[in-house]
Residue frames as a rotation matrix with the C-alpha (Angstrom) as fourth column:
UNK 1
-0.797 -0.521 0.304 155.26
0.604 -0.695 0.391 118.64
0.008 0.495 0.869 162.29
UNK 2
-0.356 0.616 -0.702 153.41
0.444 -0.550 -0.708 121.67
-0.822 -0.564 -0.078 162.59
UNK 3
0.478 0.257 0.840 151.03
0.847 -0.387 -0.363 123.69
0.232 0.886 -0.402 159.57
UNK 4
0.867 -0.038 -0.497 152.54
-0.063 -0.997 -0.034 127.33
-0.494 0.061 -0.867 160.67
UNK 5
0.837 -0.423 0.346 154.35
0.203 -0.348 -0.915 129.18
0.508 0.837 -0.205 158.86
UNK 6
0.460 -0.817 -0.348 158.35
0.352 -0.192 0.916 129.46
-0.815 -0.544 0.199 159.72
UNK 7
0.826 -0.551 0.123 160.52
-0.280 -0.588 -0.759 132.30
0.490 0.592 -0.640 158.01
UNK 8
0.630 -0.721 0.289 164.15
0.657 0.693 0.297 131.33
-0.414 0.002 0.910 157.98
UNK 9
0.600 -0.601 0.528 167.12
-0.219 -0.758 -0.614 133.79
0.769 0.253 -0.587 157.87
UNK 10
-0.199 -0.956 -0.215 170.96
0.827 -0.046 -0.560 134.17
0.525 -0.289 0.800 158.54
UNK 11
0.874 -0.070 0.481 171.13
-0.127 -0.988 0.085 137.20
0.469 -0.136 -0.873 161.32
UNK 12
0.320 -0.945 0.071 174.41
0.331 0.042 -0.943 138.45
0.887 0.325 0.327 161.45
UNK 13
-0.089 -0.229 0.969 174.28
-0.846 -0.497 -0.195 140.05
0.526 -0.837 -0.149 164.93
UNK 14
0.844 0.416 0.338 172.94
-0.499 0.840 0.213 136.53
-0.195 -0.348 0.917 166.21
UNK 15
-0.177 -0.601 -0.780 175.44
-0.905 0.410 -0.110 134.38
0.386 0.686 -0.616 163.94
UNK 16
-0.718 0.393 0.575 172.65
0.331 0.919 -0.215 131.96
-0.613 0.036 -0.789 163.76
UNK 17
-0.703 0.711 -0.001 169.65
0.308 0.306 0.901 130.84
0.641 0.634 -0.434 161.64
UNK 18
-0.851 0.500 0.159 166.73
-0.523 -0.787 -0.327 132.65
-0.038 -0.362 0.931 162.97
UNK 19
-0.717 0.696 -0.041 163.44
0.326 0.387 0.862 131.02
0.616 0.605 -0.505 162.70
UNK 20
-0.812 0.580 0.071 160.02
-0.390 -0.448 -0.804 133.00
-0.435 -0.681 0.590 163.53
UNK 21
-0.722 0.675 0.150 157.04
0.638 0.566 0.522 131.73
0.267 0.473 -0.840 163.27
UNK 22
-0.875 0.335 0.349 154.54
-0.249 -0.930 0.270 135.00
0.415 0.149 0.898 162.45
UNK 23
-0.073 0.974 0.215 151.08
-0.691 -0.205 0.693 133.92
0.719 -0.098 0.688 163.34
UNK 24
0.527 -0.015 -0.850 152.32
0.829 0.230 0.510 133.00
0.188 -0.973 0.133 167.20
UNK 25
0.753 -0.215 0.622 153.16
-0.337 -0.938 0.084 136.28
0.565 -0.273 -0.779 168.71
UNK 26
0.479 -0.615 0.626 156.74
-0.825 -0.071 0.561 136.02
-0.301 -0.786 -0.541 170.35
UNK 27
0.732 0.129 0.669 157.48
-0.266 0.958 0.106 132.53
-0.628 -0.256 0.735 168.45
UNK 28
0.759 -0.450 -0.470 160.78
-0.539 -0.031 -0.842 132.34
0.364 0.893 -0.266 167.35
UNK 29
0.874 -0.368 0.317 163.91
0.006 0.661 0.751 130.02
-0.486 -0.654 0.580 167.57
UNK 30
0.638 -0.659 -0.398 167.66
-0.699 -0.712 0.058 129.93
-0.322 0.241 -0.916 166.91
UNK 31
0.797 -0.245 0.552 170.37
0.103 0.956 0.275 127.86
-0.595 -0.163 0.787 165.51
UNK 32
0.054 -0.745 -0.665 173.43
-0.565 -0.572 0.595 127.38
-0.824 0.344 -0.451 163.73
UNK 33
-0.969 -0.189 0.156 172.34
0.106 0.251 0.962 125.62
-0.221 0.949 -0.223 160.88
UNK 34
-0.160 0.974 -0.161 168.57
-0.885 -0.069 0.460 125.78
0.437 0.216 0.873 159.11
UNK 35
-0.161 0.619 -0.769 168.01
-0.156 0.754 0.639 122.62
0.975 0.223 -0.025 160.26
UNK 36
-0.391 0.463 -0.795 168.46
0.817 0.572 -0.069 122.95
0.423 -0.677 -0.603 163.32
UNK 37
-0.903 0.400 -0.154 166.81
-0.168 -0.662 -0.731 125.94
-0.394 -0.634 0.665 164.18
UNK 38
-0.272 0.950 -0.153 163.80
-0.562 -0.028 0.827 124.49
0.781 0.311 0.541 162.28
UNK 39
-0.141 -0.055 -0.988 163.96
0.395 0.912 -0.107 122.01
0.908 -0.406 -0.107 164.92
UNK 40
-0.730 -0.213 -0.649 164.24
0.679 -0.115 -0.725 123.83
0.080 -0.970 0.228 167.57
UNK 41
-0.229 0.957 0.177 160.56
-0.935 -0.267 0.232 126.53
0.270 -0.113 0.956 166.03
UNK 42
-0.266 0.428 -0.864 159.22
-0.058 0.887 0.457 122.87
0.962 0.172 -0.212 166.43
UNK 43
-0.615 -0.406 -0.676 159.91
0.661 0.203 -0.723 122.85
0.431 -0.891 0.144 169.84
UNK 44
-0.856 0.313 -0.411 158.94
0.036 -0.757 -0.652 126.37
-0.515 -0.573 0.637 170.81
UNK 45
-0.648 0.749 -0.139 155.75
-0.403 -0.182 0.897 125.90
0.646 0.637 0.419 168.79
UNK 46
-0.579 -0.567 -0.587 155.04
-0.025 0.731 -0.682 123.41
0.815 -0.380 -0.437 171.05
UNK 47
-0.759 -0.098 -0.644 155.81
0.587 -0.531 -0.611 125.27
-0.282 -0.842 0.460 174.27
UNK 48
-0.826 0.559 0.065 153.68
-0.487 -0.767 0.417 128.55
0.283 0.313 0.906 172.44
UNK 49
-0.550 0.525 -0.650 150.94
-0.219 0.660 0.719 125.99
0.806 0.537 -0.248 172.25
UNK 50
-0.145 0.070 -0.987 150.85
0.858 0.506 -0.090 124.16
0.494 -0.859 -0.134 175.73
UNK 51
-0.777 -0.351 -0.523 151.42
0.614 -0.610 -0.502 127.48
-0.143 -0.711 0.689 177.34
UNK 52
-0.797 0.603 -0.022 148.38
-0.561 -0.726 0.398 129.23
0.224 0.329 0.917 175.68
UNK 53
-0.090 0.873 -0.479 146.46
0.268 0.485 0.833 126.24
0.959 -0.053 -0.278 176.93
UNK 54
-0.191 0.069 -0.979 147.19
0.980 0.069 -0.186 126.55
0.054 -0.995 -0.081 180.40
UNK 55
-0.784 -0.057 -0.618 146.56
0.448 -0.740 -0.501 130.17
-0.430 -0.670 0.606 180.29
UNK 56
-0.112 0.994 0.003 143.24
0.713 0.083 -0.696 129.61
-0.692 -0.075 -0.718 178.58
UNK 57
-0.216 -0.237 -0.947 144.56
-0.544 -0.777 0.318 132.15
-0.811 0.584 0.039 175.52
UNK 58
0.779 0.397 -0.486 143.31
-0.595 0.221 -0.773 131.60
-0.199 0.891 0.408 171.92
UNK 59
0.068 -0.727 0.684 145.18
0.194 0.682 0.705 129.59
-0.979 0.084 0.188 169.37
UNK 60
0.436 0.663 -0.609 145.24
-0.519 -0.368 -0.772 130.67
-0.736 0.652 0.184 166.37
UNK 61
0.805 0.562 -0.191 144.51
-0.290 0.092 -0.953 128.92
-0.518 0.822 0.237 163.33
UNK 62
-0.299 -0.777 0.553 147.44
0.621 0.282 0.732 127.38
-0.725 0.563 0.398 160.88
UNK 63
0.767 0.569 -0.296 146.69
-0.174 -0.260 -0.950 129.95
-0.618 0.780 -0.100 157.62
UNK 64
0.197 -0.665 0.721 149.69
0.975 0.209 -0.075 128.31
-0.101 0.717 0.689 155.63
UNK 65
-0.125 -0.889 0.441 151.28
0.990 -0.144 -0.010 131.10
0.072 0.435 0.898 153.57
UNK 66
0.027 0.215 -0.976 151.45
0.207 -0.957 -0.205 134.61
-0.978 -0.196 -0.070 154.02
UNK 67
0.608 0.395 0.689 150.23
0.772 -0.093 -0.628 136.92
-0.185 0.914 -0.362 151.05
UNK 68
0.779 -0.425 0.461 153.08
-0.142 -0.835 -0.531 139.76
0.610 0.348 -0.711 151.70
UNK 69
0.532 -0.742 -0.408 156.47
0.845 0.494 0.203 139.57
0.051 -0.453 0.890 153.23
């Protein structure tokens, strides 16, 4: 399991569970229930991860919660 942060939301144009994870640019994953689109940010954290190694790109930091939403 990963420390970033993952925001969770219903989007009705989608008609799925959203999950983005803010402090990976571009990191976000879908599903039709919360669980399994937490499952599936897992995943694309991952991928975000691996893929910023191979292309030699920062990583940034877990900072746990965000102070404004």
């Amino acid at each position: 399991m990963t420390k970033y942060e993952i925001i969770l939301y219903w989007s009705v144009d989608d008609g799925a569970f959203i999950a983005e994870v803010p402090e990976l640019p571009g990191c976000a994953a879908d599903g039709p229930t919360r669980q399994e689109a937490l499952t599936n940010a897992e995943i694309v954290i991952q991928e975000w991860i691996e893929t910023a190694q191979e292309l030699g790109r920062p990583i940034p930091e877990p900072k746990g919660r965000l102070l404004f939403a």
